[in-house]
C-alpha positions as a Markdown table, in Angstrom:
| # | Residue | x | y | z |
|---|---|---|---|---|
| 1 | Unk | -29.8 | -14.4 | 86.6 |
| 2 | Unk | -32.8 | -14.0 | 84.4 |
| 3 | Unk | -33.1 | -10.7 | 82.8 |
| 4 | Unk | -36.7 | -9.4 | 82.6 |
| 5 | Unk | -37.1 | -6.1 | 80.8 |
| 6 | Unk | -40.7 | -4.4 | 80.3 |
| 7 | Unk | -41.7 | -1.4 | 78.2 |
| 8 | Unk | -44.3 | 0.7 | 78.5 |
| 9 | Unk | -45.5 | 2.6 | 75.6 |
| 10 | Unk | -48.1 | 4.1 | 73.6 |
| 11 | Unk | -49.1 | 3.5 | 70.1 |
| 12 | Unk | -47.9 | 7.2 | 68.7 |
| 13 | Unk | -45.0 | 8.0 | 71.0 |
| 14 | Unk | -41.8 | 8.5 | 68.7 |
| 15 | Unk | -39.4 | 8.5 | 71.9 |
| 16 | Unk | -41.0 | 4.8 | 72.8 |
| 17 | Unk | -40.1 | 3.5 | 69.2 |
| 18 | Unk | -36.7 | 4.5 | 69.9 |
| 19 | Unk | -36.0 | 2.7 | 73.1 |
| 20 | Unk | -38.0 | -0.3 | 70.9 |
| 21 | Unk | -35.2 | 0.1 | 68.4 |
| 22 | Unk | -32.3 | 0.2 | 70.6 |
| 23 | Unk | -33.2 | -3.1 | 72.7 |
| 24 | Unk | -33.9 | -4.7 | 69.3 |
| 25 | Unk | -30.4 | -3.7 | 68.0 |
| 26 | Unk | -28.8 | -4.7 | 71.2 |
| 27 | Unk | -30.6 | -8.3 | 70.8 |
| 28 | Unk | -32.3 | -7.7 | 74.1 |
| 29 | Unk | -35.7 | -9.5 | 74.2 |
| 30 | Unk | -38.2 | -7.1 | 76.0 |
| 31 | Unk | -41.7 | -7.4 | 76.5 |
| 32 | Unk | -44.3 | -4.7 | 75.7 |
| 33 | Unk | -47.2 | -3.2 | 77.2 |
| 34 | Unk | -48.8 | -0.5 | 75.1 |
| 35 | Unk | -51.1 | 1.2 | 77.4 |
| 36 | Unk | -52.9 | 2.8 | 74.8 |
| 37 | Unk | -54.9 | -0.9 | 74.1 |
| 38 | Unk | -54.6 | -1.8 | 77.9 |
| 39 | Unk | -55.5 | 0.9 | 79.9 |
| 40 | Unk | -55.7 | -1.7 | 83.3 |
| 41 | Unk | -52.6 | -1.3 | 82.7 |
| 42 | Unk | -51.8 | 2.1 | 82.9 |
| 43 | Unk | -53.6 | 2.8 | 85.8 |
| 44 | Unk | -51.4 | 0.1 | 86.9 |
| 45 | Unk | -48.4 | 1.8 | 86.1 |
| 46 | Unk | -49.2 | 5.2 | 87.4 |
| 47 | Unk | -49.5 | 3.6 | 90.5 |
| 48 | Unk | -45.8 | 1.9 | 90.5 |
| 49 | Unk | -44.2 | 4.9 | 89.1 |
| 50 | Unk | -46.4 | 7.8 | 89.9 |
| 51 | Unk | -46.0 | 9.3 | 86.1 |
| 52 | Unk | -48.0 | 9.5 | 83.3 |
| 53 | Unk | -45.3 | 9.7 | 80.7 |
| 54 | Unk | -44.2 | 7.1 | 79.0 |
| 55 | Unk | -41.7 | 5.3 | 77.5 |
| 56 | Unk | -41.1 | 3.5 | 81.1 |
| 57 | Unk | -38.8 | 0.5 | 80.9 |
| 58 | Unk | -38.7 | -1.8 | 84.1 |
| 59 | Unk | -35.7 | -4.3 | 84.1 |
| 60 | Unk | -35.7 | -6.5 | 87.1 |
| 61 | Unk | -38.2 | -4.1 | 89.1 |
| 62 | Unk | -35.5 | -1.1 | 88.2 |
| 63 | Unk | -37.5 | 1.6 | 86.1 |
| 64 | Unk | -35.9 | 3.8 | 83.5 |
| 65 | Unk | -38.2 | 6.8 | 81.9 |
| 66 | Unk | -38.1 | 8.3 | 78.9 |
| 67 | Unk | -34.8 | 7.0 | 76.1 |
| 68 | Unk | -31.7 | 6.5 | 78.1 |
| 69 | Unk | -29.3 | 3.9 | 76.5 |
| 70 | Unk | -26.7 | 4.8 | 78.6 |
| 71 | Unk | -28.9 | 3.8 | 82.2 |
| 72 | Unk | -30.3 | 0.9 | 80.3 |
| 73 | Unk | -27.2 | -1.0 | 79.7 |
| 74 | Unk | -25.7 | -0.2 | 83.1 |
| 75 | Unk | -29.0 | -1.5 | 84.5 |
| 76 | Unk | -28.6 | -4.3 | 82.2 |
| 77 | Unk | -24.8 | -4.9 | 83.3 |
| 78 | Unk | -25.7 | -4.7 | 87.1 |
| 79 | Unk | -28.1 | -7.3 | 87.1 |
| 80 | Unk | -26.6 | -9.4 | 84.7 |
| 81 | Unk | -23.4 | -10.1 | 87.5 |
């Protein structure tokens, strides 16, 4: 199974550069959507998640908030099998 993870972040948020720099050291290709310089999509998000904090991290439609390496790589395990 394909594995499609998608962060949300902002341009300033410190918390966002961390789950960045934990899926780079884990070799896990992400992409990212800074809603800072797309705010479409924000409202977008909002709208799936109903919150307007970010880092959000969607991996195959399951949604992780805020830095959580643990929840990440179980997510990551799960849908890998």
């Amino acid at each position: 199974m394909k594995i499609d993870v998608t962060l949300y972040t902002t341009t300033l948020c410190p918390v966002c550069g961390m789950v960045k720099d934990f899926l780079k050291d884990m070799n896990i290709i992400y992409k990212e959507i800074n809603v800072d310089i797309n705010p479409i999509e924000m409202i977008k998000l909002i709208g799936k998640t109903r919150r307007l904090s970010v880092p959000q991290t969607n991996i195959n439609g399951e949604w992780i908030f805020g830095f959580d390496p643990v929840r990440i790589l179980e997510v990551l395990n799960a849908k890998s099998n």
